[in-house]
GUKOL-299846 format. One line per 2 residues: number of its first residue (from 1); for each residue y, z, x of C-alpha. Coordinates in pm, whole numbers. Layout:
N
NUM = Y,Z,X; ... $
//
This chain:
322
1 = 7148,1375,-6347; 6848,1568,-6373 $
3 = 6501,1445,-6332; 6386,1726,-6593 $
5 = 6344,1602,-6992; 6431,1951,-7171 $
7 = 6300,2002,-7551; 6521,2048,-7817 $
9 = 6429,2421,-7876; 6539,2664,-7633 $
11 = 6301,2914,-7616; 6035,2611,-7547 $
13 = 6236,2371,-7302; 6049,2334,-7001 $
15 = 6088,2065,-6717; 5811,1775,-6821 $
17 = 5896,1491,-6563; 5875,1526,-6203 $
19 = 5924,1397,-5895; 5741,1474,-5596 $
21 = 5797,1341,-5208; 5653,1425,-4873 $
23 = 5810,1620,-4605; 5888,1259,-4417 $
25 = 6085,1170,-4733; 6475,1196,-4534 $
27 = 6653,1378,-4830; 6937,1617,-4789 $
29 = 6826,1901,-4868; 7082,1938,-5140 $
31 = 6976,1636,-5301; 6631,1791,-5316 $
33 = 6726,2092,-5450; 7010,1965,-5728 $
35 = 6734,1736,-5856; 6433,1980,-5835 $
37 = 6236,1764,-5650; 5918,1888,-5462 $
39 = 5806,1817,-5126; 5491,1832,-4993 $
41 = 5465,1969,-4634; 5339,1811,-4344 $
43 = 5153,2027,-4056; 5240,1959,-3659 $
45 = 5118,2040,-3380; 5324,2039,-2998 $
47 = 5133,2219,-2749; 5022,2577,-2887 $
49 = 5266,2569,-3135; 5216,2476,-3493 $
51 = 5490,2382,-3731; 5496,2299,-4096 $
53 = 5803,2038,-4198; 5901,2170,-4546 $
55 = 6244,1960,-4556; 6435,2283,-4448 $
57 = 6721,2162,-4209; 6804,2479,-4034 $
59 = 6396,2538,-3924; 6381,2150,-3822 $
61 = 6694,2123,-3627; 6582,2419,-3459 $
63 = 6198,2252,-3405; 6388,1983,-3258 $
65 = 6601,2238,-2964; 6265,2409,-2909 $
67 = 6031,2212,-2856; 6092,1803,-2915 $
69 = 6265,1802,-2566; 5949,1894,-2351 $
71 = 5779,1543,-2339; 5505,1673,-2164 $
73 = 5379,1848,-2454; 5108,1684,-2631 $
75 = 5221,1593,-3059; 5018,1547,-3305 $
77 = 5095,1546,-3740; 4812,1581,-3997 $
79 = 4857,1590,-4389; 4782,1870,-4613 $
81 = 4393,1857,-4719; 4267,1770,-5076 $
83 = 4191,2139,-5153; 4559,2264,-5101 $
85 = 4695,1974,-5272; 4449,2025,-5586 $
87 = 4547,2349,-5602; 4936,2287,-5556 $
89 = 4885,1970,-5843; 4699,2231,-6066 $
91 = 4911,2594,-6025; 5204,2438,-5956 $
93 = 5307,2037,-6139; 5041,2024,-6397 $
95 = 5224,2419,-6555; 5561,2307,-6464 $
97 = 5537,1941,-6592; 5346,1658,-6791 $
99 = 5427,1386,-6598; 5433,1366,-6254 $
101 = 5513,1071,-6002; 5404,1156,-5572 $
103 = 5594,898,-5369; 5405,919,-5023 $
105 = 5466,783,-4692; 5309,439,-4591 $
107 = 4944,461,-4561; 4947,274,-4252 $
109 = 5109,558,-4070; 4949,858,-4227 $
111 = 4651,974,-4486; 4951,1196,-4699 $
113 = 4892,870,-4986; 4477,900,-4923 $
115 = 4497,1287,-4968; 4720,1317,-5238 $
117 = 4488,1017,-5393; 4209,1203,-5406 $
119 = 4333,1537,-5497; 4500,1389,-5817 $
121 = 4140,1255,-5859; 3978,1647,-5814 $
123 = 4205,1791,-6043; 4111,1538,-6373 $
125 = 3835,1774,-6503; 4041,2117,-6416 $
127 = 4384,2063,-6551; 4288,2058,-6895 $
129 = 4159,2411,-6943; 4466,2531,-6657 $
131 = 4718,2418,-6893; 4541,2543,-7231 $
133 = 4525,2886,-7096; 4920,2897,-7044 $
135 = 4918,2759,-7355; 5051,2360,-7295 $
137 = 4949,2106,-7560; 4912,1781,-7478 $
139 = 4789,1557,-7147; 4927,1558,-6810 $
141 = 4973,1288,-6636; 4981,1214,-6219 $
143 = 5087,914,-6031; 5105,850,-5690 $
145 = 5286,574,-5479; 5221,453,-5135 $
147 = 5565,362,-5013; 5458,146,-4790 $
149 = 5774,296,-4585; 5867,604,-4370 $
151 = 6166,816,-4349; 6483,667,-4480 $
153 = 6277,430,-4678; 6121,654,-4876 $
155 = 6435,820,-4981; 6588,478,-5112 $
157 = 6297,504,-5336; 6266,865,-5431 $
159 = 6654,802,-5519; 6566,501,-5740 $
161 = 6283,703,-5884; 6552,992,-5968 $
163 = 6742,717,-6171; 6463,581,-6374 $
165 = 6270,889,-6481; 6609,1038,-6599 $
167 = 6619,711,-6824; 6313,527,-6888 $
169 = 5971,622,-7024; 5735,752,-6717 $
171 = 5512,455,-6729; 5823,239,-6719 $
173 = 6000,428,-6413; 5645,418,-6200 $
175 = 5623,57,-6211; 6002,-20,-6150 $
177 = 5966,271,-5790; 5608,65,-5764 $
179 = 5782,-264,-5770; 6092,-155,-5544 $
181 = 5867,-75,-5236; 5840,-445,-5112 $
183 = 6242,-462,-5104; 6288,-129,-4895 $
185 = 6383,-258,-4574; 6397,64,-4323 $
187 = 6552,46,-3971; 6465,297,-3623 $
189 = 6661,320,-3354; 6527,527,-3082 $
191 = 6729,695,-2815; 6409,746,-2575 $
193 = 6146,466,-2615; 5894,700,-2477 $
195 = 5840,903,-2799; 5766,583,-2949 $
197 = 5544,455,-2712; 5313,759,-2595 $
199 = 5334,909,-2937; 5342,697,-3206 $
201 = 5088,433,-3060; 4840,741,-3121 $
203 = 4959,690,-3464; 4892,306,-3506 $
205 = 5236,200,-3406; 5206,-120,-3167 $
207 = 5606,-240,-3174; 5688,-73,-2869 $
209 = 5437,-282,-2612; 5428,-162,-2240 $
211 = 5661,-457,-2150; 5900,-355,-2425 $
213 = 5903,-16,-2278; 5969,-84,-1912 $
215 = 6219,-363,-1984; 6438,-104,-2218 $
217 = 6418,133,-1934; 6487,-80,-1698 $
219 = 6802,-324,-1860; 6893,-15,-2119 $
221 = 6817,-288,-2389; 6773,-83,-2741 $
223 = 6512,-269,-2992; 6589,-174,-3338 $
225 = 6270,-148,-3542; 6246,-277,-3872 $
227 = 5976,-123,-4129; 5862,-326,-4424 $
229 = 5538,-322,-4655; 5368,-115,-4417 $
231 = 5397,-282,-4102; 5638,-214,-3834 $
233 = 5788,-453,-3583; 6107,-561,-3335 $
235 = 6399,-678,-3555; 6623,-721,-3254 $
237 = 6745,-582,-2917; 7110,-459,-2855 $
239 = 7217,-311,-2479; 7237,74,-2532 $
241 = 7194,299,-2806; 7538,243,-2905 $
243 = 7529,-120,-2930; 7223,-106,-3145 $
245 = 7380,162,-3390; 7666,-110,-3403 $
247 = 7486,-381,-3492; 7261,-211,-3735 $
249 = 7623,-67,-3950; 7722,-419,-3987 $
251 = 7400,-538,-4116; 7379,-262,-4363 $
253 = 7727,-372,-4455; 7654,-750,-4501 $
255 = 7353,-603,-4726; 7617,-383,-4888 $
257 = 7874,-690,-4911; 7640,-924,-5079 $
259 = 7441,-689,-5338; 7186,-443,-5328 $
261 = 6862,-364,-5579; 6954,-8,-5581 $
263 = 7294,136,-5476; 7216,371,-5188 $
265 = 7194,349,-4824; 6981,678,-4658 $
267 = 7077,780,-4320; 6892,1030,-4078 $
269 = 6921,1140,-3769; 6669,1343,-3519 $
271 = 6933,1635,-3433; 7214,1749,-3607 $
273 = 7312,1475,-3868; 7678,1563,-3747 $
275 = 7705,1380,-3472; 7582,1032,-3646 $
277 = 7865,1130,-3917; 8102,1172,-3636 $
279 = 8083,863,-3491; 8416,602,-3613 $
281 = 8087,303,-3689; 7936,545,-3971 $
283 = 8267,683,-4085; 8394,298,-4112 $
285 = 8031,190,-4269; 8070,534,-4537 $
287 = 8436,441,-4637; 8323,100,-4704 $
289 = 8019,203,-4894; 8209,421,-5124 $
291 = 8489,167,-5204; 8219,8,-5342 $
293 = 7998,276,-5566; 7762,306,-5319 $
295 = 7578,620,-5236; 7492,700,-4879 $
297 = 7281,1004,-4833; 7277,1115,-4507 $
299 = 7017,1416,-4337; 6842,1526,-4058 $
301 = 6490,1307,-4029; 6232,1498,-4140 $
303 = 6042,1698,-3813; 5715,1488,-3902 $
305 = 5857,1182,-3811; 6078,1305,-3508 $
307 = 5788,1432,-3314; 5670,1069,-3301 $
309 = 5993,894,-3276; 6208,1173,-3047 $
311 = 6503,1328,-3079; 6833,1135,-3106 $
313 = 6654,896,-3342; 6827,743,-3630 $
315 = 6708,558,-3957; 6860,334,-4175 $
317 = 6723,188,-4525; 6813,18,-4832 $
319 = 6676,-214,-5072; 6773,-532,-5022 $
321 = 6890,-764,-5317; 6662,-1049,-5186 $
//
């Protein structure tokens, strides 16, 4: 189903509803691209390097070979600036579309939401005369949505925001996404807690404290992180990377088993999203979800969030039914 409304004549029908994500937003890419969705990019920086995570999987598998390995490097992410995003809102979504919806990651973990914010502020006194001169009646309209999630979370909604704009009037479908963000329940587990202690906590992330660190390395005891309405802490501790993956599978299952709010579990994985799908836990946990109508979307995690988190990472989200 497409999110794109056409008109009834032909030689007028243009897209007028659109979805847009962020570049942490863990989408296949196929997804993205069968439903014309557009992502905003996200600029890194690892030692004298810079890299700009577009949601191509190729580029950020290969980010994650070249350069996610060296831990000495120094990381850092920033969002695109109000100017670029103005301009991208004006050239690009307010002659392409007149309605837009910008699901952004959690603004406790990033200023994409703040940016985006104020550039769909900027543009209120330009778009009018932009879309006159290529000749669009009418008004355009621009919403954005802090997520209040990261990652796998943000694709349970972008996929529930698919659904609604393809069915329900715009205003309608913003405040169902709007009032699906505090049942997203999104899951990490790391593979190397250091990512997520020396590089995150420069990004406001407390979960992983010192002792947390040093007792993981020590007793190989993997906390599973649990994201929810912006705030991030230690659901529970398996031993291994393994055993947490296990344990995480069975809980999405029992969330599968007794209902969900929207029917989709995301999946990501810092490296090559083959070797998550490889393993007998997911194929069990996919075969299950499918007997049942569920979707499971399953990509590489975007390179925004890796460089924080490390590679070998995986995510986990859906929204739960209570």
């Amino acid at each position: 189903m497409s999110l794109d409304a056409r008109a009834a004549n032909p030689e007028t029908a243009r897209a007028t509803t659109g979805l847009v994500i962020d570049a942490t937003c863990d989408l296949p890419r196929s997804f993205i691209d069968q439903h014309a969705i557009e992502v905003l990019p996200i600029g890194l920086e690892v030692g004298q390097r810079s890299f700009i995570d577009k949601r191509d999987p190729e580029s950020t598998m290969a980010f994650y070979k070249l350069l996610l390995a060296h831990r000495h490097l120094s990381a850092d992410t920033h969002a695109v600036g109000v100017e670029t995003l103005k301009d991208m809102f004006l050239e690009r979504l307010a002659l392409k579309h007149d309605r837009v919806l910008v699901l952004c990651m959690s603004s406790t973990r990033g200023r994409v939401f703040e940016q985006a914010s104020q550039a769909a502020s900027a543009m209120l006194a330009e778009y009018r005369q932009k879309r006159a001169g290529a000749g669009l009646a009418g008004p355009f309209l621009l919403r954005v949505i802090d997520s209040q999630t990261l990652c796998t979370g943000e694709a349970v909604l972008a996929f529930e925001a698919m659904r609604q704009l393809g069915r329900a009037p715009f205003d309608q479908a913003r405040r169902a996404v709007a009032a699906l963000v505090g049942q997203v329940r999104a899951y990490l587990v790391p593979r190397d807690l250091y990512y997520l202690r020396k590089r995150a906590g420069r990004k406001g992330d407390r979960s992983v404290t010192l002792l947390e660190y040093q007792l993981g390395r020590a007793m190989d005891r993997c906390p599973v992180l649990e994201m929810h309405c912006g705030e991030t802490r230690v659901r529970y501790r398996e031993r291994g990377f393994t055993g947490a993956l296990e344990r995480l599978f069975a809980q999405a299952r029992e969330a599968v088993r007794t209902g969900l709010r929207v029917p989709v579990v995301a999946l990501s994985y810092a490296g090559d999203p083959r070797a998550v799908r490889d393993l007998p836990v997911c194929r069990d946990f996919m075969d299950y979800a499918a007997q049942r109508d569920i979707d499971v979307l399953l990509s590489v995690m975007s390179a925004a969030a890796g460089v924080n988190v490390g590679p070998g990472a995986f995510s986990l989200a859906y929204a739960a039914a209570n």
